[in-house]
NUFI-426088 format. One record per residue (C-alpha): residue in one letter; x, y negated, z. Coordinates in steps of 0.2 Angstrom, whole numbers, padded with zeros to 4 digits, always signed. Each point is the difference from the previous one (the first is absolute). Example, Ala and Ser with C-alpha at 12.3 -4.5 7.8 and 13.67 -1.06 7.14 Angstrom:
REM residues 2
A+0062+0022+0039
S+0006-0017-0003
***
This chain:
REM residues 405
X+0000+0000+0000
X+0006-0019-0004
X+0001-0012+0011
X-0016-0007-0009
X-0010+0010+0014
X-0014+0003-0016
X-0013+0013+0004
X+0000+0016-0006
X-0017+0007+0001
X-0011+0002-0014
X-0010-0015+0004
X-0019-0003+0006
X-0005+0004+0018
X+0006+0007+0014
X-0014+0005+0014
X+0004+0005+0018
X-0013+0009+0014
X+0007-0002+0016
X+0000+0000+0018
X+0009-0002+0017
X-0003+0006+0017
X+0010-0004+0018
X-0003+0011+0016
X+0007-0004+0017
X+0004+0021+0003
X-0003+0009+0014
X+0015-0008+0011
X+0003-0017-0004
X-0010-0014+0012
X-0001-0011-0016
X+0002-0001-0018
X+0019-0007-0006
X-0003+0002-0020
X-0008-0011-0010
X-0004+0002-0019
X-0002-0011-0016
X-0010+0005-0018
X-0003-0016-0011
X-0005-0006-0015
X+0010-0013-0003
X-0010-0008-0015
X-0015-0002+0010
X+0008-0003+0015
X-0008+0014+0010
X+0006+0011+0013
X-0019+0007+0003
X-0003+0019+0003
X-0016-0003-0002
X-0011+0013-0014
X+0004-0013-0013
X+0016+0000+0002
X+0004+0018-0001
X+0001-0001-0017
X+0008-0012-0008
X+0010-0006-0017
X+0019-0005-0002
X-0001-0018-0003
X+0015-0012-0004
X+0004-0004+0016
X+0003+0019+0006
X-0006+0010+0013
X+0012+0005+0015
X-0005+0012+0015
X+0012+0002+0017
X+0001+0009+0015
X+0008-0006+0015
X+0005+0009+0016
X+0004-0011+0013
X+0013+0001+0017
X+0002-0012+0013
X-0010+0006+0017
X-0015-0007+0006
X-0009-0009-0013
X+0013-0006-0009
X+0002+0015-0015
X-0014-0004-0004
X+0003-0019-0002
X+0014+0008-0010
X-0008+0007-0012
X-0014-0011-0002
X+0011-0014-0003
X+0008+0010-0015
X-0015+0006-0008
X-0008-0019+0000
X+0017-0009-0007
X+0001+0014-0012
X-0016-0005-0006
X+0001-0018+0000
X+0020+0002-0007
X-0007+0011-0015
X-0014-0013-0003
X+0011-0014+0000
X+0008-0007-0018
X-0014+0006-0011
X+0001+0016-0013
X+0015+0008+0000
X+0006-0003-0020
X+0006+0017-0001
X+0003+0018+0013
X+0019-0007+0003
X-0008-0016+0006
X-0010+0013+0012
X+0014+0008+0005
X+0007-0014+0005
X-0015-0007+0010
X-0002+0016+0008
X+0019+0003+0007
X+0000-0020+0006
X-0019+0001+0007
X+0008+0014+0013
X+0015-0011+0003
X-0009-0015+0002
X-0009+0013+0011
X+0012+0005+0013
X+0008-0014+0003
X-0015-0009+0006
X-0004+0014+0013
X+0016-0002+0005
X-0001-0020+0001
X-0016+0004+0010
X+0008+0015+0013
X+0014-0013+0004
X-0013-0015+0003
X-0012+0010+0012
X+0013+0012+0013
X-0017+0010+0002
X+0003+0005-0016
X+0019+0006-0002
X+0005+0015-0006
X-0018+0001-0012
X-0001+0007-0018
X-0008+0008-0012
X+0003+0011-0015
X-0005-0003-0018
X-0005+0009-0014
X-0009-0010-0012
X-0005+0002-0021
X-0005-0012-0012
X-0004+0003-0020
X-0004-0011-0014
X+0000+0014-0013
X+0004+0019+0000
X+0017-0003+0010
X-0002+0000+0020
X+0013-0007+0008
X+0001+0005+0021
X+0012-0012+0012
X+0005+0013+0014
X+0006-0007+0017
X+0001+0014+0014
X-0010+0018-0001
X-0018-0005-0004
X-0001+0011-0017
X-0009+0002-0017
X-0004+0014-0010
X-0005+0004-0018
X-0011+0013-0006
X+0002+0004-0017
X-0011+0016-0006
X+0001+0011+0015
X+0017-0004+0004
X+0003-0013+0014
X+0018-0010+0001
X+0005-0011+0013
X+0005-0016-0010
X+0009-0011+0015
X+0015+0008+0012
X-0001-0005+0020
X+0012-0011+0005
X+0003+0010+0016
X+0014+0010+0008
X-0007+0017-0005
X-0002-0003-0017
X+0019-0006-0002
X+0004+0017+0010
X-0012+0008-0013
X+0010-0010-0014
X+0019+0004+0005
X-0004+0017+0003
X+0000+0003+0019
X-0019+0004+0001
X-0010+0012-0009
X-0021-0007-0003
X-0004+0013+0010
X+0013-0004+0015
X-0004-0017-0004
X-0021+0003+0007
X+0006+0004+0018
X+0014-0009+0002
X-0001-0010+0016
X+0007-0016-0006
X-0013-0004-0016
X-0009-0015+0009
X+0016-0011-0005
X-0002-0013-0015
X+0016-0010-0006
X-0010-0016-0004
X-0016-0007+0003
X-0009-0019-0004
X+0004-0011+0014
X+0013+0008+0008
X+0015-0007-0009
X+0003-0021-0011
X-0001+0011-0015
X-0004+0017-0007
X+0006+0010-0017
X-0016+0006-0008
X+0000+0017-0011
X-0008-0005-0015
X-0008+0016-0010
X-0011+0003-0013
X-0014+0012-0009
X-0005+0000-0020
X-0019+0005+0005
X-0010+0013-0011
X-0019-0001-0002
X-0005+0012+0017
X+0015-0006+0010
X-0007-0001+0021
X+0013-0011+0010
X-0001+0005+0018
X+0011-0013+0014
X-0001+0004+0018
X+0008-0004+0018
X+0010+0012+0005
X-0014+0004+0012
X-0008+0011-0013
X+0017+0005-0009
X+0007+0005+0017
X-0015+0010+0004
X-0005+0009-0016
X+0011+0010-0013
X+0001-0005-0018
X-0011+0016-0007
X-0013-0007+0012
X-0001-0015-0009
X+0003+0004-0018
X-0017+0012+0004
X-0010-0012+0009
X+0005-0012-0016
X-0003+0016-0015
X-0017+0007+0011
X-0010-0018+0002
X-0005-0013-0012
X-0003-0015+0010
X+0015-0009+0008
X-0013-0006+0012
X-0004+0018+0006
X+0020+0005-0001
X+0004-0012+0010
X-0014+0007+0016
X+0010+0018-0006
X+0016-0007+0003
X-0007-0012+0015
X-0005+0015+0007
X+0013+0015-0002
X+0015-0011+0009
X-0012-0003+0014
X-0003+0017+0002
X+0018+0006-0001
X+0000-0011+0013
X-0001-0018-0004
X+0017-0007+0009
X+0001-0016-0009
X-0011-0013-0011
X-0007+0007-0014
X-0001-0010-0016
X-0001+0004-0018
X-0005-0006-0017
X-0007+0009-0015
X+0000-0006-0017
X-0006+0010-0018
X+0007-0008-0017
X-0010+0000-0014
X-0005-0010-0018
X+0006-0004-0017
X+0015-0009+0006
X+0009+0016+0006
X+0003+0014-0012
X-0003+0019+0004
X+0012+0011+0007
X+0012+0009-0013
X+0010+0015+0001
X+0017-0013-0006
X-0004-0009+0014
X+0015-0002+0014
X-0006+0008+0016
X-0005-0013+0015
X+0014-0001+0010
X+0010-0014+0014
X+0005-0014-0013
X+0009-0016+0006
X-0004-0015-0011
X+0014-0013-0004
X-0002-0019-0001
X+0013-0011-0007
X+0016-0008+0009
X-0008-0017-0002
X-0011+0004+0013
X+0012+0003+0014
X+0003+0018-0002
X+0016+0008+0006
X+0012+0015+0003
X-0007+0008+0015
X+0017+0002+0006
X+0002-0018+0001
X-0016-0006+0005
X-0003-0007+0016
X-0020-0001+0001
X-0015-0002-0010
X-0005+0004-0018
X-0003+0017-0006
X+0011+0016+0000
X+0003-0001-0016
X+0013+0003-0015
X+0006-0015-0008
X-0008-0002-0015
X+0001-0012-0015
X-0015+0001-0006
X-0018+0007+0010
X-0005+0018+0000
X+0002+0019+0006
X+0015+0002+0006
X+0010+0015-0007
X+0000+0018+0012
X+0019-0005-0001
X-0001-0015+0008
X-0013+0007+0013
X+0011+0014+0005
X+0014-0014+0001
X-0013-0010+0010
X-0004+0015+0012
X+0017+0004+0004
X+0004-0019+0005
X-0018+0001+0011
X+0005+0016+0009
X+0020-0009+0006
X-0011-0015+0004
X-0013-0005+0012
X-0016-0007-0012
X+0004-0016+0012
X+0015-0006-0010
X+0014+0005+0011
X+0016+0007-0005
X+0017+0005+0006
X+0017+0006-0007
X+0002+0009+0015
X+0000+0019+0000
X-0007+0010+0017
X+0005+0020+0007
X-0015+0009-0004
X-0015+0001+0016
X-0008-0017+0000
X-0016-0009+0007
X-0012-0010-0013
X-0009-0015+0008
X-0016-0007-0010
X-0017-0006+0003
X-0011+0014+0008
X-0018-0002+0005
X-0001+0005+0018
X-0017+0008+0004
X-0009-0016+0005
X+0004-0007-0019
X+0014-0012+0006
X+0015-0001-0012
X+0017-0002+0012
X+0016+0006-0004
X+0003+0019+0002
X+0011-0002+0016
X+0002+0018+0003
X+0012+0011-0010
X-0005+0011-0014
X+0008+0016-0004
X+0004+0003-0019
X+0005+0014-0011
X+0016-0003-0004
X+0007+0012-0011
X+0005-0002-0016
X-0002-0020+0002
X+0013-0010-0007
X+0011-0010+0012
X-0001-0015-0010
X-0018+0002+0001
X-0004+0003+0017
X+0013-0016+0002
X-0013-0010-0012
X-0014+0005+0011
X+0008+0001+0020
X+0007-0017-0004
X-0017-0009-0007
X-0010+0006+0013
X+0012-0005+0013
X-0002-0017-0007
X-0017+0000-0002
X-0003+0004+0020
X+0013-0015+0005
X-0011-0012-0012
X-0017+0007+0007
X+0007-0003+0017
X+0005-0016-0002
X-0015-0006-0010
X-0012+0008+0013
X+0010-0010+0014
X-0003-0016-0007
***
């Protein structure tokens, strides 16, 4: 794709049947996420009848979910605060002229994002330490973009195949990624609740931009990690493949994570793809699969290993588009040396370490994760663990010291 950012679906219209649902769970005294669908054409973010159905206009659509942390009240004022300044951010400026001009919008909307939920936790000492996740979509035409911040997720099902189209920022999945944890060791491990970024928590965040060519009969499904957590995969792809409304997949959905026990929030977002403005399925099509979107230099983007904060996690690129599997393998191996924060170190560490992040304590509050935490070691390069040991000691000396204050 050129840097023109031109559509590529066959034209006409592009119609969407959705829905979204939060739940409080079966533990939690009140609910900490917060979701966002919109049309931004008509400036709606109604989930009323009418609206379930609605008609890509030029101004987009975009639909979020965010999971907040803080204690008290204050994930939820998190998360609230993301979900209405991602609406008025994606509002703001008119049509985009093109999807790079989307994806553009987008990756500033969730900067712009976390750093005024930080500027408001540092105003109000009731609210140190809050944040929220962010997993948040937006179309103009058959390309989806999704800005990921944390482990609020999204999935794709495409036929009866379902494919999880954004990666956690957590420590688990970059164990997962360098090859300490298996997916299955990776469901009881003991350390799962810890994120490596959230909104609000730090002046600025790195966004992982992705994206998804849709097919006519593509469902998008987003959640907190309260149903992802709770839930398997094959759970969800059958709730998605058996019912046809995402009204009633969402009660399904609701409802199995609360009775597998219902430990955290529970939200999630259902959306079908349809119309003349997405073509059908073909069998040259390229599998759905995790695919990081590059935008140009001009707009701040850097080399990960030199970037100090904010921005997306991405390639350079000189003009938009996908990124190369290449490049995202390059990318990968730069993430799992590096904490998603933007710290680095030359410095090479003994294998045996402790990994300080942001864990979600039962009552919800984000704090950092003061204890030590045992991790497989073998097989991990020492300049890795070095990468990782060294960032996260940093990271507790800065969270200290800001929490102080």
């Amino acid at each position: 794709m050129s840097g023109t950012g031109s559509a590529a679906s066959p034209g006409g219209e592009i119609r969407l049947k959705l829905f979204g649902r939060t739940d409080v769970g079966q533990i939690r005294e009140h609910n900490e996420d917060n979701f966002l669908i919109a049309d931004l054409t008509r400036k709606s973010r109604s989930l009323m009848e009418a609206d379930r159905e609605q008609l890509v206009g030029p101004s987009g659509t975009v639909f979020a979910v965010c999971d907040g942390m803080g204690g008290a009240a204050a994930g939820e004022v998190a998360s609230k605060l993301a979900v209405d300044i991602i609406y008025e951010n994606m509002l703001s400026g008119g049509p985009p002229p093109n999807r790079d001009e989307l994806a553009r919008r987008l990756v500033s909307t969730v900067e712009e994002a976390g750093l005024r939920i930080f500027n408001e936790a540092r105003a109000d000492r009731t609210r140190r330490g809050m944040g929220t996740t962010s997993t948040v979509a937006a179309l103009l035409d058959s390309r989806l973009f999704l800005a990921q911040v944390g482990d609020s997720r999204a999935y794709l099902l495409r036929g009866d195949t379902l494919v999880q189209v954004t990666r956690d920022q957590s420590l688990v999945n970059q164990l997962i990624e360098a090859g300490q944890l298996t997916e299955e060791e990776a469901e009881t491990f003991e350390h799962n609740n810890i994120i490596l970024q959230a909104l609000g928590t730090a002046e600025t965040v790195q966004v992982d931009l992705t994206f998804v060519d849709l097919r006519k009969g593509d469902v998008l499904m987003m959640c907190s990690d309260g149903l992802s957590g709770m839930i398997r995969a094959e759970d969800i792809r059958s709730a998605l493949v058996t019912y046809s409304e995402p009204l009633e997949i969402c009660k399904v959905l609701t409802e199995k994570a609360n009775q597998a026990g219902g430990h955290d929030n529970i939200t999630v977002i259902v959306v079908k793809f349809d119309g003349e403005g997405l073509s059908s399925v073909t069998a040259e099509d390229e599998a759905v699969k995790y695919r990081k979107f590059g935008l140009p230099q001009s707009v701040g983007i850097q080399d990960p290993t030199v970037r100090p904060g904010g921005g997306a996690i991405l390639t350079p690129a000189i003009e938009s588009g996908p990124v190369s599997d290449e490049a995202e393998r390059e990318s990968r191996a730069l993430r799992v040396g590096h904490t998603m924060v933007g710290m680095t170190s030359p410095l090479a560490a003994t294998p045996g370490f402790d990994a300080v992040g942001l864990a979600r304590s039962p009552s919800g509050r984000a704090r950092p994760f003061d204890e030590p935490v045992d991790l497989p070691t073998s097989g991990l390069p020492p300049s890795v663990v070095g990468f990782i040991v060294v960032g996260a000691f940093l990271l507790v000396v800065a969270m200290g010291f800001w929490l102080l204050r």
